[in-house]
C-alpha positions in Angstrom: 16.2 13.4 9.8 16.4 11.1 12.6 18.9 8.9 12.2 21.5 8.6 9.1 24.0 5.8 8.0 26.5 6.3 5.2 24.0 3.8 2.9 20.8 4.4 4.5 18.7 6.7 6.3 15.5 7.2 8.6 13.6 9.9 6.9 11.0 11.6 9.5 7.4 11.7 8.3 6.8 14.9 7.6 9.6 15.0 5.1 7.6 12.1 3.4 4.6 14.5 3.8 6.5 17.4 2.0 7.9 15.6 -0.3 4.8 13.8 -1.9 2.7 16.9 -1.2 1.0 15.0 1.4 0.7 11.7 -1.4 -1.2 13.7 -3.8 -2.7 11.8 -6.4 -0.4 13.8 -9.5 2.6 12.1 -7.4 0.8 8.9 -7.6 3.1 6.4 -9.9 1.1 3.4 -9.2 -0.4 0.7 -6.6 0.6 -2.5 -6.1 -0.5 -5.2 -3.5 1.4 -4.1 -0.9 0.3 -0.8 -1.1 1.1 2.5 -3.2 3.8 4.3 -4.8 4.4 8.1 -5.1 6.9 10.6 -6.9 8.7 12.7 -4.1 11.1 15.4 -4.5 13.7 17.0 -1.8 14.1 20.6 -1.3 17.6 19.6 -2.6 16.3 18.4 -5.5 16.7 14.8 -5.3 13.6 12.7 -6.5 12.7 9.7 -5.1 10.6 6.8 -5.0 8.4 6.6 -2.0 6.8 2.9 -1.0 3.7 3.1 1.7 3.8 -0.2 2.9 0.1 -1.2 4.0 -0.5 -0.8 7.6 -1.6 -4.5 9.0 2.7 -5.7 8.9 2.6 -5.7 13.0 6.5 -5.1 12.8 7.6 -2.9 15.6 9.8 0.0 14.4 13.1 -1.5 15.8 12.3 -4.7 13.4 11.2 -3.4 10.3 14.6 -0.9 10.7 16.8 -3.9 10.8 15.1 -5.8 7.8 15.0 -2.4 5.7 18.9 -1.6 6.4 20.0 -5.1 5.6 18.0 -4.5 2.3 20.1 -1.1 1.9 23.0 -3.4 1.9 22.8 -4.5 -0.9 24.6 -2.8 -3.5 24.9 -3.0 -7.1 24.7 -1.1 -10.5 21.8 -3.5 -11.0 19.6 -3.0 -8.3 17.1 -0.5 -7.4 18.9 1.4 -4.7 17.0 1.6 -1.6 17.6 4.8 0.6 16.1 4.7 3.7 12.8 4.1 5.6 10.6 5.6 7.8 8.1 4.5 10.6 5.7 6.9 12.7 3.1 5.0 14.2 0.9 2.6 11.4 3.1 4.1 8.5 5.6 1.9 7.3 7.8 3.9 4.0 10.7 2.5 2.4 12.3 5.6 0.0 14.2 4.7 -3.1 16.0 5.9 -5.6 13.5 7.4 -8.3 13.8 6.2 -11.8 12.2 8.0 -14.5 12.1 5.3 -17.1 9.7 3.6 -15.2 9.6 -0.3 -16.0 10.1 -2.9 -18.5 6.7 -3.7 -19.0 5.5 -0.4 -19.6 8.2 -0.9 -22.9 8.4 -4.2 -23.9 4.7 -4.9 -24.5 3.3 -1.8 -26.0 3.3 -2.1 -29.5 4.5 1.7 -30.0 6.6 2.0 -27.5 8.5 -1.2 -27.5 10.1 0.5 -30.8 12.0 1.9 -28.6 13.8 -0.9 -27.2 16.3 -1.3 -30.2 18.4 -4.9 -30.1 21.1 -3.1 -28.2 19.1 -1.8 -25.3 17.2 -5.7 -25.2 20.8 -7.3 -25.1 21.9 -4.8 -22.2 19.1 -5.3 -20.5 19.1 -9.0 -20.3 22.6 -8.8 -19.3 22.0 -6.3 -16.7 19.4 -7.8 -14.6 21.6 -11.8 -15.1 24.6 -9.7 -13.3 22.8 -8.2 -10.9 21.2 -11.8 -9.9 24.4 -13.6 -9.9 25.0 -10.7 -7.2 22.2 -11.6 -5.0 22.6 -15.0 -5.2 26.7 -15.3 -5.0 28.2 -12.0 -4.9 26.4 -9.9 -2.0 27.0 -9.2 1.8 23.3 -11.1 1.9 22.2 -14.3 -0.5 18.8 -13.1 -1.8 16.7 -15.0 -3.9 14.3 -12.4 -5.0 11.3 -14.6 -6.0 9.4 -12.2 -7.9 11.5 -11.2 -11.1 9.0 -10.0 -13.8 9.2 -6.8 -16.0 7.4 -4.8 -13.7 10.2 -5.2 -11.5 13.1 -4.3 -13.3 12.9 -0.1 -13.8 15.3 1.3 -16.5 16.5 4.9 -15.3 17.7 7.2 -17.9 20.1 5.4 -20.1 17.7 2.4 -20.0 19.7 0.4 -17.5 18.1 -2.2 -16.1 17.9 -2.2 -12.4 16.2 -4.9 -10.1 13.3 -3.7 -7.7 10.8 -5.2 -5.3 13.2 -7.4 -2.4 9.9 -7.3 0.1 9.7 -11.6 -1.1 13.6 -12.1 -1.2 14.4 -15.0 0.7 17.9 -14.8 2.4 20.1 -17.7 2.5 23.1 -18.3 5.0 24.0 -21.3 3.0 25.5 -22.7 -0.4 24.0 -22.3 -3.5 22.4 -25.7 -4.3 20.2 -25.8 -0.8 16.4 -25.3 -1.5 13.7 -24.2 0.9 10.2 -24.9 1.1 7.7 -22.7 2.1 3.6 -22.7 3.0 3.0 -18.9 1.5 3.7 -19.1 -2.1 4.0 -15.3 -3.2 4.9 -14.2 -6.4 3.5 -14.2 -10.0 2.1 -17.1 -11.5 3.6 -17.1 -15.6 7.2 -16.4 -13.9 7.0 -19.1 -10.7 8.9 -22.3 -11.6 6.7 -25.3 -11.7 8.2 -26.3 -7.9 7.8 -23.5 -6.2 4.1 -22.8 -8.0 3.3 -26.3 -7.4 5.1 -27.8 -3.7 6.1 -24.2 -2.5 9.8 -25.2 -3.2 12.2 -22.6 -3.9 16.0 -22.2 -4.7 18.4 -20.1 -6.8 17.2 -21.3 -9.7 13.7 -20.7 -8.7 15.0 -16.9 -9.9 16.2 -18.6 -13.0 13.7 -19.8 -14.3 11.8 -16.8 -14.2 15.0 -15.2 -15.6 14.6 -17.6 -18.8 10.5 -15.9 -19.1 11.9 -12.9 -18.9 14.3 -13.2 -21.3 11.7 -14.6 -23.9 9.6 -12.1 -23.3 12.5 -9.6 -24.0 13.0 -11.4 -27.5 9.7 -11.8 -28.5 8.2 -8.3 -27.4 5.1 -10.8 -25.9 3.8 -11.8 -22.6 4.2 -15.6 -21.6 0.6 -16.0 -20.8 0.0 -15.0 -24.9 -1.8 -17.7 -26.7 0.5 -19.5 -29.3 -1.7 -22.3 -30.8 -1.5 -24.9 -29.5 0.7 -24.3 -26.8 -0.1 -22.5 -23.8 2.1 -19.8 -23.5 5.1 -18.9 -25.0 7.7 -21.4 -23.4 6.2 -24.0 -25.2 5.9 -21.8 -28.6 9.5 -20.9 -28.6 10.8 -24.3 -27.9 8.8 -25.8 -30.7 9.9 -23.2 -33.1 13.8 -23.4 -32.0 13.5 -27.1 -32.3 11.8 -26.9 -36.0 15.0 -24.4 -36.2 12.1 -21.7 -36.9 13.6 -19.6 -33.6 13.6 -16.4 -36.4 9.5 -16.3 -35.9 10.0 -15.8 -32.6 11.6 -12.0 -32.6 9.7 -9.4 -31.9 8.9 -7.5 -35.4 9.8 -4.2 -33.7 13.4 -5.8 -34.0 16.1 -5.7 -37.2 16.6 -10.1 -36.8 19.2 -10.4 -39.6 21.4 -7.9 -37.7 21.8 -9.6 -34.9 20.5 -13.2 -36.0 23.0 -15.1 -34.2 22.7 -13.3 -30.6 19.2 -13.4 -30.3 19.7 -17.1 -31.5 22.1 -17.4 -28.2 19.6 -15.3 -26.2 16.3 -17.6 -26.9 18.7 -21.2 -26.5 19.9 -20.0 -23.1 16.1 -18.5 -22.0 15.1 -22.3 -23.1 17.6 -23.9 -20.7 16.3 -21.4 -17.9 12.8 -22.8 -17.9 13.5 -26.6 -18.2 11.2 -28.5 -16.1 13.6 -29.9 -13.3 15.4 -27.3 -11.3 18.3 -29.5 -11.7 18.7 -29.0 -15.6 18.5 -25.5 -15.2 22.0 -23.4 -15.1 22.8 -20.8 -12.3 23.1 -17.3 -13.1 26.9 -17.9 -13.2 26.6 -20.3 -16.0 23.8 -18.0 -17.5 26.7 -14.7 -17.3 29.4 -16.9 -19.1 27.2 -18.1 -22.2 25.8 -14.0 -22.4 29.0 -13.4 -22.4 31.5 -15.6 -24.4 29.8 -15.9 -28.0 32.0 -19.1 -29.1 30.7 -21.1 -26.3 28.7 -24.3 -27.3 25.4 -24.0 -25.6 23.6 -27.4 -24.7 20.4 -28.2 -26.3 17.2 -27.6 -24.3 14.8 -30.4 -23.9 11.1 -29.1 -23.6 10.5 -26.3 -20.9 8.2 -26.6 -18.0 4.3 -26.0 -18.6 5.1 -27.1 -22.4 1.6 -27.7 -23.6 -2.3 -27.3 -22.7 -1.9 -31.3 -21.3 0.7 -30.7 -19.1 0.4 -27.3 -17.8 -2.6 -26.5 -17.6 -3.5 -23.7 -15.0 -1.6 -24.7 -12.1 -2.9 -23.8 -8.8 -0.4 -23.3 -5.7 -1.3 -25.4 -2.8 -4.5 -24.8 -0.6 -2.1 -23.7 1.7 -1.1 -20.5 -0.2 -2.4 -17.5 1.3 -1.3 -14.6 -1.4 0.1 -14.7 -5.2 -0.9 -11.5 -7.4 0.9 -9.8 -10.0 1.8 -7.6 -7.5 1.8 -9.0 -3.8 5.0 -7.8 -1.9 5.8 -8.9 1.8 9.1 -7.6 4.0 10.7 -11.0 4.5 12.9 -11.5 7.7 17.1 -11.2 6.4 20.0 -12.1 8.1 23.6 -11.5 7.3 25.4 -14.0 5.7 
């Protein structure tokens, strides 16, 4: 080991090697777009997560240590912890911690094992990836808008916590909460972008909300938002048409007991519909989203309809010409800086 902070360490790369058994394909966990991920285990014992970053970043080792330790920086029960890094020539690693529930979407839409995910374990979850937003955005060393919050990057370790992965398209503000940025390179998943960032490549805190309030639905409902629901294009649409018709009950997932918790998931699907209103404006911050989670007697606001509410106005938004990557799982290393 190289070098080796109290938070973060530079691994060498042949104790990646040993440790993934030279990224043998039975340590393989998965691939995503910007590269794959394997199972690796210490000769202590501890497992971890290992990240092989494609090889055409052109960072320098000195840069991508600085991004990678500012990353480590941030800390919270609700994030994906991220150990260390290492760089030997075109290899680029970041090591996390390994979780062995592996994500949310490998749950919340499979139709035996989303049994799993009693009301409780839903409620916590929601709860736990809103707290550890309103840390990136307000309470952390950095402020991170992560700009790519979807199940398959919140990982559940072995009490079914939710913890937040994937910063590599976090964009770090120096600044106040309301300022907005615009950006060229729209990255991220189409179904959880909100219509300004998709659309004009405009991004904020509440960029993360609104894909936040998808999440949430999709929580409730045990479906993705891209499911067909009539006449409605996905499911933001569906749910605010059945809350409105006060119908919100034929929304829950039928894995779920609704009569148990009627009035929560109630809460639950009212706040998700203020998350995805069309102007960013409307939308509350992750603050606001914490105190109605958490204080039952307060009176929410109504929702008006949500962004890309119907087959005439949503439609299959493209991002503009200038876009050069948005996949389901496209991950960059975005430059941070402290706050």
């Amino acid at each position: 080991m190289e070098t080796e902070l109290a938070d973060f360490s530079v691994f060498d790369f042949n104790q990646i090697l040993e440790a993934t058994d030279n990224f043998s394909e039975e340590n393989k966990l998965g691939e995503g777009g910007f590269g794959p991920v394997y199972k690796g285990c210490f000769p202590d014992g501890v497992e971890i997560a290992v990240k092989r970053l494609d090889s055409d970043s052109g960072q320098g080792f000195i840069e991508f240590k600085n991004e990678v330790e500012l990353i480590a920086k941030l800390q919270h029960r609700n994030l994906v912890r991220l150990m260390g890094c290492c760089s030997q020539g075109e290899e680029k690693i970041l090591v996390y911690e390994y979780l062995p529930n592996k994500s949310l979407d490998f749950f919340i839409f499979d139709e035996d094992r989303k049994a799993l995910l009693d009301w409780d374990t839903r409620i916590a979850i929601i709860v736990g990836t809103a707290e550890g937003l309103l840390y990136l955005h307000k309470h952390s060393r950095l402020r991170v808008i992560h700009r790519d919050l979807k199940p398959s990057n919140i990982l559940l370790d072995s009490e079914m916590n939710a913890k937040i992965s994937d910063f590599g398209l976090a964009k770090i503000f120096s600044s106040n909460n309301t300022d907005t940025d615009t950006t060229r390179k729209v990255v991220g998943t189409y179904g959880y972008m909100a219509p300004e960032y998709a659309s004009h490549g405009i991004f904020s805190i509440k960029s993360d909300v609104f894909s936040f309030g998808v999440l949430t639905l999709e929580i409730v409902s045990g479906k993705r938002n891209s499911h067909e629901c009539g006449a409605f294009i996905n499911l933001l649409g569906h749910a605010w048409q059945l809350f409105e018709e006060e119908s919100w009950s034929e929304l829950i997932d039928a894995a779920l007991v609704p009569n148990i918790y009627s009035m929560e998931m109630m809460r639950c699907i009212n706040i998700a519909l203020l998350c995805v209103q069309e102007n960013a404006v409307d939308r509350p911050t992750m603050l606001d989203v914490i105190a109605m989670l958490s204080n039952k007697t307060m009176i929410l606001q109504k929702p008006k309809h949500p962004a890309y509410f119907s087959l005439s106005t949503a439609g299959n938004k493209e991002a503009p010409t200038t876009t050069q990557s948005c996949s389901v799982n496209d991950v960059t290393i975005s430059t941070v800086t402290p706050r």
